[in-house]
ROKOLGU-652509 format. One record per residue: x, y, z of N, C-alpha, C, O, CB in turn; residue in one letter. Coordinates in steps of 0.02 Angstrom, whole numbers. Glycine has a CB too. Example, Ala and Ser with C-alpha at 12.3 -4.5 7.8 and 13.67 -1.06 7.14 Angstrom:
n.east,n.north,n.up,ca.east,ca.north,ca.up,c.east,c.north,c.up,o.east,o.north,o.up,cb.east,cb.north,cb.up,aa
660,-284,390,615,-225,390,660,-165,390,712,-166,423,565,-224,452,A
642,-112,354,684,-53,357,645,2,394,670,57,402,704,-30,286,S
# end
This chain:
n.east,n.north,n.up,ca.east,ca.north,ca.up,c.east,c.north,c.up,o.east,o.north,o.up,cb.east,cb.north,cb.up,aa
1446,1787,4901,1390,1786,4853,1417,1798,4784,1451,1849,4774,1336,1839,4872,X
1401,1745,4723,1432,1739,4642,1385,1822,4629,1341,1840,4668,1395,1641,4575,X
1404,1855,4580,1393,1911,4543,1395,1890,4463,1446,1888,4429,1448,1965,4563,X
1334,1874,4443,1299,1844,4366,1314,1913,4315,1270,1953,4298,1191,1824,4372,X
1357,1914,4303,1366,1977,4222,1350,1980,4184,1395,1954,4151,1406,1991,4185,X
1305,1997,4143,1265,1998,4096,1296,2062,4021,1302,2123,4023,1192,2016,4139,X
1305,2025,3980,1355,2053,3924,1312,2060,3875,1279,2012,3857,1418,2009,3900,X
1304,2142,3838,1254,2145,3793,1314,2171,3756,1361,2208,3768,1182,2186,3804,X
1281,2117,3678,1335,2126,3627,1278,2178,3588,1218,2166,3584,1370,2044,3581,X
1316,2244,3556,1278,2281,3522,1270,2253,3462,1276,2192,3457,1297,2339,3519,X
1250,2305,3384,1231,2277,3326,1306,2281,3295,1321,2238,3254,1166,2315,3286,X
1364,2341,3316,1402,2363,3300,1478,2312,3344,1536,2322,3326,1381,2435,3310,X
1468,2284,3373,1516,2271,3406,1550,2185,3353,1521,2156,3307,1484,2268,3497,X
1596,2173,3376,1613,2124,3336,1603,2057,3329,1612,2021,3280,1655,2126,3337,X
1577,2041,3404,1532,1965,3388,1479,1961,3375,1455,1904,3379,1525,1921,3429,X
1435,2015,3354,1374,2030,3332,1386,2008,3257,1355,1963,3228,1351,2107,3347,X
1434,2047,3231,1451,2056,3169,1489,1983,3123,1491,1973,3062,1497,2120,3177,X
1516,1943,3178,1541,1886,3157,1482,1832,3161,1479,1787,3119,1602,1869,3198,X
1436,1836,3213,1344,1809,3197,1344,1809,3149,1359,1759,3115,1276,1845,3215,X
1322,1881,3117,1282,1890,3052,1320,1872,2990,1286,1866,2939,1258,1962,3045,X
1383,1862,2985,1426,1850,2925,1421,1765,2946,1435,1743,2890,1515,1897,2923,X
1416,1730,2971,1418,1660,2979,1322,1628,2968,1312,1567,2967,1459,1645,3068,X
1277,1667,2962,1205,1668,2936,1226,1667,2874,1233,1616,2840,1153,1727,2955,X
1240,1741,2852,1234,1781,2788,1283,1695,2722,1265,1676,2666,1300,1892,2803,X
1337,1672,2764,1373,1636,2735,1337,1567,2714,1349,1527,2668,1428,1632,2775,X
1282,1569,2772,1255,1486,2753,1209,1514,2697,1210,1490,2641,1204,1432,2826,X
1180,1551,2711,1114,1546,2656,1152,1555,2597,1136,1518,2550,1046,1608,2662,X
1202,1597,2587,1241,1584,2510,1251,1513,2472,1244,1498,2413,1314,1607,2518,X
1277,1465,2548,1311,1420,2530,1239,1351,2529,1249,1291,2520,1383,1417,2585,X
1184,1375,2538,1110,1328,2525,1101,1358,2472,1103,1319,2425,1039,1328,2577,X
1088,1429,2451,1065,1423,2395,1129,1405,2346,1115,1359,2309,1025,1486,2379,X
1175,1422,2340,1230,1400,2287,1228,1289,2290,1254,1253,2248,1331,1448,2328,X
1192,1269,2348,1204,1201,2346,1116,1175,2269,1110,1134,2223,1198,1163,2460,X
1066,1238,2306,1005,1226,2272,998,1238,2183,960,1206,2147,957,1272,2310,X
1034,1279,2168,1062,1323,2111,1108,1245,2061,1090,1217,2010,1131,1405,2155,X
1157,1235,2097,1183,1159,2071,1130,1098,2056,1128,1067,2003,1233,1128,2130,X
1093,1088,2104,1024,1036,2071,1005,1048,2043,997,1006,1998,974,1014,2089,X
972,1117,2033,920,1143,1995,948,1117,1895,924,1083,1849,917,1246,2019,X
1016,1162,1909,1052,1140,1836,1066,1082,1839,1060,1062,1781,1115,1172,1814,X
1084,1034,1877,1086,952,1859,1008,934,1842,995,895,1796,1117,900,1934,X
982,949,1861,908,933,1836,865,959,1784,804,952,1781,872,941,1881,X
920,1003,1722,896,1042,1679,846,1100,1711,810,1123,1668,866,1000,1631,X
842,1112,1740,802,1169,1757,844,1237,1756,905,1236,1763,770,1157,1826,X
809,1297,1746,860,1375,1752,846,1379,1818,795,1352,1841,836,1458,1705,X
889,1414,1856,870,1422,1922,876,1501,1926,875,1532,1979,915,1379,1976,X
880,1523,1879,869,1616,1894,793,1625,1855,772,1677,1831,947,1683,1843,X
763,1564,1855,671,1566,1837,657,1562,1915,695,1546,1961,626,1481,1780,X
593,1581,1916,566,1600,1969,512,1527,1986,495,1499,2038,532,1678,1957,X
497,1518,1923,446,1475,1905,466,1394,1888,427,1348,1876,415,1507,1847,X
553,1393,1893,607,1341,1883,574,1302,1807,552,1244,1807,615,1282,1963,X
576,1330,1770,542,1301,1727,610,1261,1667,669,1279,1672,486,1363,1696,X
595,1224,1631,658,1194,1583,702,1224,1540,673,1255,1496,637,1153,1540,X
755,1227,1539,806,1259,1508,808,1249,1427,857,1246,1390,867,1236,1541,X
749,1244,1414,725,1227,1346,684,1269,1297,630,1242,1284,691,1175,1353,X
692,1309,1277,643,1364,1230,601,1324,1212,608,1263,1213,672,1405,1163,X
524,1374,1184,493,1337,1117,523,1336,1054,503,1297,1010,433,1364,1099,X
572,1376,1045,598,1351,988,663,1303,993,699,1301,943,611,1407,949,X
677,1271,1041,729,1242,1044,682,1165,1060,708,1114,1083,786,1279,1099,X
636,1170,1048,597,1102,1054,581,1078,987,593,1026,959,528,1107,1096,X
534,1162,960,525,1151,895,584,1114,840,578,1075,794,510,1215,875,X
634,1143,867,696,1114,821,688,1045,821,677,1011,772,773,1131,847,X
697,1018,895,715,965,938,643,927,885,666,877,858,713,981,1044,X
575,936,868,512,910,858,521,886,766,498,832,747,446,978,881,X
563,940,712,586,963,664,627,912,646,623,866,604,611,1020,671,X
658,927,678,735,869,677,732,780,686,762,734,660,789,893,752,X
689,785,729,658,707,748,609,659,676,616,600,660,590,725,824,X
562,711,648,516,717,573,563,708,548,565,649,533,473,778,542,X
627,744,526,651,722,464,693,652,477,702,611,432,697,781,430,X
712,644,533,759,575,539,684,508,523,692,456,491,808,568,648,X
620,528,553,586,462,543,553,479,464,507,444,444,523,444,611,X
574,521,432,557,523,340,629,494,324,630,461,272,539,621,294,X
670,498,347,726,489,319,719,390,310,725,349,264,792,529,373,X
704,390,384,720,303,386,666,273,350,674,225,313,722,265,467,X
592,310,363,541,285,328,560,267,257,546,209,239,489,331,330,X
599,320,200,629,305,147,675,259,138,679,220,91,647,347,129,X
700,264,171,779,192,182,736,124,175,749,74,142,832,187,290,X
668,142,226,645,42,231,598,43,168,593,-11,139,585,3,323,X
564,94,142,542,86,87,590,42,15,578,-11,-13,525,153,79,X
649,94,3,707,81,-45,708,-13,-13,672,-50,-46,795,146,-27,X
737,-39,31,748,-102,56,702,-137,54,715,-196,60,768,-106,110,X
623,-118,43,569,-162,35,558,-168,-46,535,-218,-74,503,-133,77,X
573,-119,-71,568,-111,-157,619,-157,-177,605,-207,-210,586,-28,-193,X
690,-138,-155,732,-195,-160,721,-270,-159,732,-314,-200,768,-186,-118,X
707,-270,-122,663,-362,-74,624,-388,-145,641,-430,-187,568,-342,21,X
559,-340,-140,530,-359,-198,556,-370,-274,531,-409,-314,488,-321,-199,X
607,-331,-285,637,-360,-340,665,-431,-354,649,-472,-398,680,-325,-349,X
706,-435,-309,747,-475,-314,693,-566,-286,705,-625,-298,818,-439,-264,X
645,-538,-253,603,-588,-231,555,-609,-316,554,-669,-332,550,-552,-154,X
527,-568,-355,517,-570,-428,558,-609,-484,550,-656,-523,520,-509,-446,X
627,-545,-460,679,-614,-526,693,-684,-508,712,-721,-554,768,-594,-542,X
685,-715,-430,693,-777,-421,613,-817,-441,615,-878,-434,722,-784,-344,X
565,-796,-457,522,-831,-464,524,-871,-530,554,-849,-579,473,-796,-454,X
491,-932,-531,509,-977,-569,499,-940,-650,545,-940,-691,465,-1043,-550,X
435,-911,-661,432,-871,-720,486,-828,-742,478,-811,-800,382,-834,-715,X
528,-809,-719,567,-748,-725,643,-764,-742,677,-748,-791,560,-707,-658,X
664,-810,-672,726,-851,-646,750,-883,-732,804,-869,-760,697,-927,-573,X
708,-916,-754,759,-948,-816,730,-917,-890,726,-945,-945,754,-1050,-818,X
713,-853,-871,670,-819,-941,743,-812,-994,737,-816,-1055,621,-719,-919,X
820,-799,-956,863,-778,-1008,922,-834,-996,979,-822,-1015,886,-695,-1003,X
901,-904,-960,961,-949,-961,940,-994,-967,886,-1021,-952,1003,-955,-915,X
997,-1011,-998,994,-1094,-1030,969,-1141,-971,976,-1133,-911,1080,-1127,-1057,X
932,-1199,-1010,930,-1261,-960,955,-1332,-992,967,-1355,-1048,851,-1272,-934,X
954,-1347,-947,994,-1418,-1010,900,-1467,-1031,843,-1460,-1010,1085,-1511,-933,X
931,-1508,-1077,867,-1523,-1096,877,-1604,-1141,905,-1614,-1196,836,-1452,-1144,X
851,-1642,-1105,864,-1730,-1170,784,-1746,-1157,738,-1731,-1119,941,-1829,-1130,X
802,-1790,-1219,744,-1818,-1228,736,-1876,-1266,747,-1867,-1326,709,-1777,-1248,X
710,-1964,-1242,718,-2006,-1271,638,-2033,-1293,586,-2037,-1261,764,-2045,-1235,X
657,-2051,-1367,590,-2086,-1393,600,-2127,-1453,628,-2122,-1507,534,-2033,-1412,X
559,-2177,-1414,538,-2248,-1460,511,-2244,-1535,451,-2250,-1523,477,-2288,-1422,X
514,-2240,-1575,490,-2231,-1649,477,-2302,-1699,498,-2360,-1703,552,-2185,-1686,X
412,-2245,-1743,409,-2320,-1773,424,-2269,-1852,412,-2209,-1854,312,-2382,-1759,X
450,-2304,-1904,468,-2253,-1943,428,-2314,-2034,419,-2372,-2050,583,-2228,-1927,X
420,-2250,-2059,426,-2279,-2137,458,-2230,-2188,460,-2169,-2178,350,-2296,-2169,X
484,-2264,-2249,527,-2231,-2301,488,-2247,-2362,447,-2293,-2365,606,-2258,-2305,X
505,-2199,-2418,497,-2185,-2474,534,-2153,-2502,552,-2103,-2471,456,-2168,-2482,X
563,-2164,-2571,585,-2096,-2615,554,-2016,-2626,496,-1994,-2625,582,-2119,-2678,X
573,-2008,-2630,521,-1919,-2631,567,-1876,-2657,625,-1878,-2639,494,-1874,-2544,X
543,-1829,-2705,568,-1806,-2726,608,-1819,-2796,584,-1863,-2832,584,-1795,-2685,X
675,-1782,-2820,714,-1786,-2858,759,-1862,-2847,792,-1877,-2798,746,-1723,-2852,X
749,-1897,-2898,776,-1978,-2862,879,-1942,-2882,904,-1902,-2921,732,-2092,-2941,X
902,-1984,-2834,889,-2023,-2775,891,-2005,-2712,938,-2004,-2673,923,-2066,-2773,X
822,-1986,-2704,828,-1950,-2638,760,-1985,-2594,703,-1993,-2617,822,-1856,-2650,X
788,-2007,-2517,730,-2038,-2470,714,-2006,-2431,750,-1967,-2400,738,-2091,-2437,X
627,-2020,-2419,594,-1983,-2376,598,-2033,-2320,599,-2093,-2336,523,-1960,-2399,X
601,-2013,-2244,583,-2057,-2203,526,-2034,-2158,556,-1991,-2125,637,-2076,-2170,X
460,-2033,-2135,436,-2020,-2094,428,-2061,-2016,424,-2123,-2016,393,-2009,-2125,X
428,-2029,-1964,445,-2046,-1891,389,-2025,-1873,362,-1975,-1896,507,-2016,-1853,X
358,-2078,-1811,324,-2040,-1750,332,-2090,-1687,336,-2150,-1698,236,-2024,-1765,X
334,-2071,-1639,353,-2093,-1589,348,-2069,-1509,326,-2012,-1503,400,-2098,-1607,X
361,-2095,-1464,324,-2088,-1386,398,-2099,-1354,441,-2139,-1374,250,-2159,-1357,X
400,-2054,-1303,456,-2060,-1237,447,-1994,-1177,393,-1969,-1160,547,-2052,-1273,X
488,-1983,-1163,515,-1944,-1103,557,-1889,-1106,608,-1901,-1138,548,-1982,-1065,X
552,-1823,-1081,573,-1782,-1113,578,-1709,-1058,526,-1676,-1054,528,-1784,-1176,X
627,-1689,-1026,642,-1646,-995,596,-1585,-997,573,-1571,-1053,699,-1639,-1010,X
579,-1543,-941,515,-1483,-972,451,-1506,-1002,402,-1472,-988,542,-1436,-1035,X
442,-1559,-1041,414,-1588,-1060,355,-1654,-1011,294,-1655,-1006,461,-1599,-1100,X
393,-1689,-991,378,-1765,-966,355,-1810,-1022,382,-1821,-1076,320,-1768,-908,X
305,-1831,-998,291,-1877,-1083,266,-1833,-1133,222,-1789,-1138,227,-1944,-1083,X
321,-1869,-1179,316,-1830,-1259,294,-1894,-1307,292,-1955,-1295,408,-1790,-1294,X
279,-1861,-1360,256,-1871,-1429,309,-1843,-1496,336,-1789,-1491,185,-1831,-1430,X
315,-1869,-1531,370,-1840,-1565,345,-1863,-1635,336,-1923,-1644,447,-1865,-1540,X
330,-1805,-1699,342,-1821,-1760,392,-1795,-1786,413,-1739,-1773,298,-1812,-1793,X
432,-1856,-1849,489,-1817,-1867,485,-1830,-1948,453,-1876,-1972,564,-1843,-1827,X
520,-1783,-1987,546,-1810,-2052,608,-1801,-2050,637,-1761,-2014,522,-1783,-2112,X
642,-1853,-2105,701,-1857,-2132,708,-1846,-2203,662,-1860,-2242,723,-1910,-2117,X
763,-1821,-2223,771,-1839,-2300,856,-1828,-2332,898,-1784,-2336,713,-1783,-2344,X
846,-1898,-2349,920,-1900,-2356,940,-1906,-2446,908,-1940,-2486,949,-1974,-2305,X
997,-1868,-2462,1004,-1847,-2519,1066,-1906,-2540,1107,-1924,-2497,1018,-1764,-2520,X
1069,-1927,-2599,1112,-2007,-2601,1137,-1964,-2666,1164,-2003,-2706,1061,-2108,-2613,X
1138,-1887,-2694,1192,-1893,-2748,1236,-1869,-2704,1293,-1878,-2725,1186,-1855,-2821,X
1234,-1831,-2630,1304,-1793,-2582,1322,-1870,-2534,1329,-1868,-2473,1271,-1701,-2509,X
1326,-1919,-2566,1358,-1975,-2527,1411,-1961,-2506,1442,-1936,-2553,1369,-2031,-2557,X
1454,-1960,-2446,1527,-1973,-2423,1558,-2020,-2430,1541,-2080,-2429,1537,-1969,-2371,X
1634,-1981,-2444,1674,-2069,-2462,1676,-2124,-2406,1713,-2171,-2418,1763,-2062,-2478,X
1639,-2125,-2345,1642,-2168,-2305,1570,-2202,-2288,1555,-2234,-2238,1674,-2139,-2254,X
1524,-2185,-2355,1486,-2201,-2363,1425,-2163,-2322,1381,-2151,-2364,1503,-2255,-2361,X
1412,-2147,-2279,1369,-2117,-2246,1344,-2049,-2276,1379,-1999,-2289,1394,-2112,-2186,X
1269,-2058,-2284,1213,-2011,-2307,1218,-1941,-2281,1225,-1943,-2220,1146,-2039,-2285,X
1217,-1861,-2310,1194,-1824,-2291,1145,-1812,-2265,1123,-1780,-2312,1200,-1805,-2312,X
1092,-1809,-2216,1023,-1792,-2204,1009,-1729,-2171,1046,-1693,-2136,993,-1842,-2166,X
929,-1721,-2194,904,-1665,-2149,849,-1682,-2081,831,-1740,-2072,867,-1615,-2201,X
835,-1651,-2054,791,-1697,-1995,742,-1644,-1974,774,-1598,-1950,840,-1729,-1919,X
686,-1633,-1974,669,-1581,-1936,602,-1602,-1891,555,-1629,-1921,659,-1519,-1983,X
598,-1591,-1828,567,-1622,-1775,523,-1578,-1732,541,-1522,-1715,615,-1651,-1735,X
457,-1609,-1714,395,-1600,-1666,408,-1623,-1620,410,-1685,-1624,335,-1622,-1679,X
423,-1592,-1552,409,-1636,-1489,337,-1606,-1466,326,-1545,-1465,475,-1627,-1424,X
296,-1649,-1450,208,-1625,-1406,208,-1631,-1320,220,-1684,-1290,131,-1696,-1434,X
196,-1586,-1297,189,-1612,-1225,104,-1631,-1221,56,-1613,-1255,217,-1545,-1161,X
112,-1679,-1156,22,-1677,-1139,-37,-1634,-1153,-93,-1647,-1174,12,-1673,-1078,X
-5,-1574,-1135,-61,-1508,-1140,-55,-1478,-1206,-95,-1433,-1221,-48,-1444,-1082,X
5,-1501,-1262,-8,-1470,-1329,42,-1440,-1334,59,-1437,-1393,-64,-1428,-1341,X
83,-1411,-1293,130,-1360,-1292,197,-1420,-1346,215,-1478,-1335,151,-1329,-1190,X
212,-1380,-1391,274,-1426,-1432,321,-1363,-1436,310,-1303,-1429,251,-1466,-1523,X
384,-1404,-1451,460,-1400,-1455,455,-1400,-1546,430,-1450,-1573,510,-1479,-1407,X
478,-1346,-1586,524,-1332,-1650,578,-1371,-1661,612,-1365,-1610,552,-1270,-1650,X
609,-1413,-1704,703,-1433,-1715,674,-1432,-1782,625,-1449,-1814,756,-1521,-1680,X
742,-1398,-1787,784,-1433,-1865,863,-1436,-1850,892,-1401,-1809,773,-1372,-1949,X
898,-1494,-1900,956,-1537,-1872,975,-1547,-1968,938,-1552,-2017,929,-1626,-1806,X
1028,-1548,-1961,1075,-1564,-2006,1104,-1628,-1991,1096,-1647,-1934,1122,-1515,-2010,X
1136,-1664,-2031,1202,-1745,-2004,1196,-1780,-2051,1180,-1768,-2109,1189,-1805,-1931,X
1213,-1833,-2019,1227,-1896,-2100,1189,-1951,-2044,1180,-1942,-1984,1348,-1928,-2138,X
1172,-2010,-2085,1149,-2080,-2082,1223,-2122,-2108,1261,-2110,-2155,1074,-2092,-2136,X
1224,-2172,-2061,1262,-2219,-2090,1238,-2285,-2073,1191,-2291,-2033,1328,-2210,-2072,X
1270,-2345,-2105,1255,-2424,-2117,1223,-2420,-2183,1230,-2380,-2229,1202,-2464,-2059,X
1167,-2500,-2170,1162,-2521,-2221,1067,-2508,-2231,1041,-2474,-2187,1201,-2597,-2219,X
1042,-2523,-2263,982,-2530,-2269,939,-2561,-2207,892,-2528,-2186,980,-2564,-2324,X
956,-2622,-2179,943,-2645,-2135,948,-2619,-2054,908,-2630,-2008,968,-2688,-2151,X
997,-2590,-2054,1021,-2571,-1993,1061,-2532,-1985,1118,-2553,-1997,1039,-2609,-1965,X
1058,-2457,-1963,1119,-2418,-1982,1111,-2376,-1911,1082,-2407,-1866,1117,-2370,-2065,X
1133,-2309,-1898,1142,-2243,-1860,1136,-2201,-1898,1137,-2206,-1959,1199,-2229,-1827,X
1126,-2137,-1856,1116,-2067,-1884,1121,-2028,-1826,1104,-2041,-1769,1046,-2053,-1923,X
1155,-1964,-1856,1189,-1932,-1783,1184,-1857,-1822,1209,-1855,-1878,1290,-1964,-1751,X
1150,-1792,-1794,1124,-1741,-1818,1125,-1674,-1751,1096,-1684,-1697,1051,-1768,-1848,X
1147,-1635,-1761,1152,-1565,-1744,1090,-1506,-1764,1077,-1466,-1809,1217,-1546,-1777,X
1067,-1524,-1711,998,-1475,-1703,1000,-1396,-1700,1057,-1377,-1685,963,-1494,-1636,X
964,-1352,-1708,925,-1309,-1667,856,-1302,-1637,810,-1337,-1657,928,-1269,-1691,X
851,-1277,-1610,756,-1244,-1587,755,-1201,-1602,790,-1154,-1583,721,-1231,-1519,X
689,-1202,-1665,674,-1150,-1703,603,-1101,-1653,568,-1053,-1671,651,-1188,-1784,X
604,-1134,-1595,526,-1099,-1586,488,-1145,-1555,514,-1201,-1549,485,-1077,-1656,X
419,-1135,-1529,357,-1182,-1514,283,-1152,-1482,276,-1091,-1487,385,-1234,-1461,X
257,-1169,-1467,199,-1152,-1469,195,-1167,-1359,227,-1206,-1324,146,-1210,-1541,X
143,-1118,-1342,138,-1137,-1278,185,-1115,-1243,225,-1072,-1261,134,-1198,-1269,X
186,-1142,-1193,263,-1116,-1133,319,-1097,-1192,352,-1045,-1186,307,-1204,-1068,X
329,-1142,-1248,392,-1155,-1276,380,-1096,-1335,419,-1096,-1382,405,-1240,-1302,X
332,-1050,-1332,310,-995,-1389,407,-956,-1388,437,-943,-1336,218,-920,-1350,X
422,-950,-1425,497,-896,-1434,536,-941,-1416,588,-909,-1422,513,-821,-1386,X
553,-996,-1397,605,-1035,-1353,655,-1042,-1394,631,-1056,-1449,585,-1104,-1323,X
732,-1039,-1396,784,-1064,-1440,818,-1119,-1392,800,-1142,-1338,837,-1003,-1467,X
872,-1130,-1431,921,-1192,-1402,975,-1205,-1456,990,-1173,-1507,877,-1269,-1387,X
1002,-1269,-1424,1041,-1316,-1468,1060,-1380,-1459,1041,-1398,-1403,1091,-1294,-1479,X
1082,-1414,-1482,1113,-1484,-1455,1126,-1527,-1511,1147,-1517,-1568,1063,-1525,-1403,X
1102,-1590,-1471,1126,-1661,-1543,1075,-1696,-1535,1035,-1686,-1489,1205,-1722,-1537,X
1067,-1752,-1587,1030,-1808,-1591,1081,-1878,-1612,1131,-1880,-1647,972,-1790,-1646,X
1056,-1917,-1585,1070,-1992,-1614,1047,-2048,-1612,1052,-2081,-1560,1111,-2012,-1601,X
1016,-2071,-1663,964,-2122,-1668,1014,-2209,-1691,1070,-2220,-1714,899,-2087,-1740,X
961,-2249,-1671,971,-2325,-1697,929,-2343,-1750,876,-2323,-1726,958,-2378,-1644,X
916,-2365,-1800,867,-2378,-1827,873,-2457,-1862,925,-2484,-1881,854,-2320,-1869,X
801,-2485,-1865,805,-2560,-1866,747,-2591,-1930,687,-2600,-1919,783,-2590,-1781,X
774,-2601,-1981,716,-2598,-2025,685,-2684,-2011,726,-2729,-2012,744,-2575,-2116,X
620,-2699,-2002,573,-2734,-1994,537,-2773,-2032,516,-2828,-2015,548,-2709,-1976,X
525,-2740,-2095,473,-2757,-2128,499,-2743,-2197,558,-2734,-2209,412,-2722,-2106,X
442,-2740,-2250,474,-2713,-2316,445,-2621,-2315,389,-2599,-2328,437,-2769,-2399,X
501,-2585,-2297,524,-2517,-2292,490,-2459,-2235,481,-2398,-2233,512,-2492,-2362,X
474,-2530,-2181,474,-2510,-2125,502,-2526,-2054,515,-2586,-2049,431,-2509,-2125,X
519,-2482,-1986,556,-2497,-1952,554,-2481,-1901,512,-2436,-1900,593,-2492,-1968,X
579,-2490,-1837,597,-2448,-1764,653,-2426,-1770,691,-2450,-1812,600,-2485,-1697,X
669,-2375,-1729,713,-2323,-1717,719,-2328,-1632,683,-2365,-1598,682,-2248,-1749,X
773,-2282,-1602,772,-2246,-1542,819,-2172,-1549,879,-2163,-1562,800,-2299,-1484,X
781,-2140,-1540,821,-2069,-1560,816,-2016,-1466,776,-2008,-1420,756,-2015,-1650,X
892,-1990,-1489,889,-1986,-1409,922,-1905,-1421,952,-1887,-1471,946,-2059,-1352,X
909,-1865,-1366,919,-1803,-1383,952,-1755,-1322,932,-1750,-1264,854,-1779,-1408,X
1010,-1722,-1357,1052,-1691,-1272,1059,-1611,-1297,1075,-1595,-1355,1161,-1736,-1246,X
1046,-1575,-1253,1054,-1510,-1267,1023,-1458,-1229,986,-1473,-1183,1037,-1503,-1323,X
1037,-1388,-1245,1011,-1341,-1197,947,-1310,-1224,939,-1314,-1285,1063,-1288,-1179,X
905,-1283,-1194,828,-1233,-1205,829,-1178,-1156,833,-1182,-1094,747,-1280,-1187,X
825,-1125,-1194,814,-1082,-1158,750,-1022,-1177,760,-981,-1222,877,-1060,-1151,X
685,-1021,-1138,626,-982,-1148,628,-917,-1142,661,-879,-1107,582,-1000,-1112,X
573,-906,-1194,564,-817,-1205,544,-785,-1121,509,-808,-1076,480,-796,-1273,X
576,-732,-1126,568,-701,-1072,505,-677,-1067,495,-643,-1017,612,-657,-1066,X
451,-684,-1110,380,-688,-1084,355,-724,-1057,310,-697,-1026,343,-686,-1113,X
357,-808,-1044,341,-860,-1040,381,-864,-945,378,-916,-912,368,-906,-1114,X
# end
């Protein structure tokens, strides 16, 4: 007959004691595994309440700090929109050629008559005439001449003065006065003259410039004639306009 032995381990004896140290060891080693998530997951884990490892004042900062970066940028796109708008202003057509030159011609058909005037021997010529004309489009043009015959050149050609109206459609006119000489004969000669723009009325109110003129002229009749006077040079408008 087998004899069943029955072995009572006390609290004191040593496999009792190696039990309880192999318990005591796991729960260390669960909570030390729970303790690691907790901090991967921002949480404190010596809160009871596991709450975020985040103060109110470490938010406040965090809330502080965020305000001034979107004032900061808010100002940046402001400055870059102020910018924009500038530069979107000086390209506008009003603005863009208020302080630069443009080039500028202008050709017109004339019908002209002469007289002495003045201290003899000195001729008046009066001009008016129709063409085409840069800034302009169709122009109108009155001009005088007057050419002085005691400052003759030894190559024969006249001193003159010239000073000129261009009209646009709407009224707006162009200022010149021009210095040069006339040359040929009575019948048929040239004249070639160095302008400025004194000014004008309309768009052209303050406008300066410079350039040349050079005409054909064709006498017709008794002391009357056609011309073609043609005109190259720069304009540049008041920066009000």
């Amino acid at each position: 007959m087998r004899t069943v032995r029955r072995v009572v381990i006390g609290r004191h004896s040593p496999a009792y004691l190696r039990g309880q140290s192999g318990a005591v060891f796991g729960i260390l080693l669960r909570n030390r595994r729970t303790q690691a998530g907790l901090t991967q997951a921002g949480l404190d884990p010596t809160n009871e309440r596991k709450s975020p490892m985040f103060t109110r004042a470490d938010l406040r900062q965090k809330s502080t700090k965020s305000l001034e970066e979107r004032t900061m940028h808010t100002k940046c796109a402001r400055r870059l929109l102020a910018a924009a708008i500038a530069a979107t202003v000086t390209l506008m057509p009003g603005h863009a050629f208020a302080a630069t030159p443009m080039k500028f011609s202008a050709m017109v058909q004339e019908h002209y008559s002469l007289a002495p005037c003045g201290a003899a021997p000195t001729l008046c010529v009066h001009a008016t005439g129709t063409g085409h004309a840069s800034l302009l489009k169709k122009v109108t043009e009155v001009a005088s001449v007057t050419f002085n015959y005691t400052k003759a050149l030894s190559d024969g050609c006249i001193p003159e003065v010239r000073k000129t109206t261009l009209s646009a459609p709407n009224g707006d006119r162009i200022f010149m006065h021009a210095t040069g000489v006339g040359c040929g004969t009575p019948n048929q000669g040239t004249s070639g003259d160095t302008y400025v723009v004194t000014g004008g009325t309309g768009r052209f109110a303050g406008a300066r410039g410079t350039g040349s003129d050079a005409g054909i002229h064709t006498l017709t009749g008794r002391s009357v004639g056609v011309a073609v006077t043609i005109y190259r040079g720069s304009l540049t408008l008041s920066a009000a306009q």
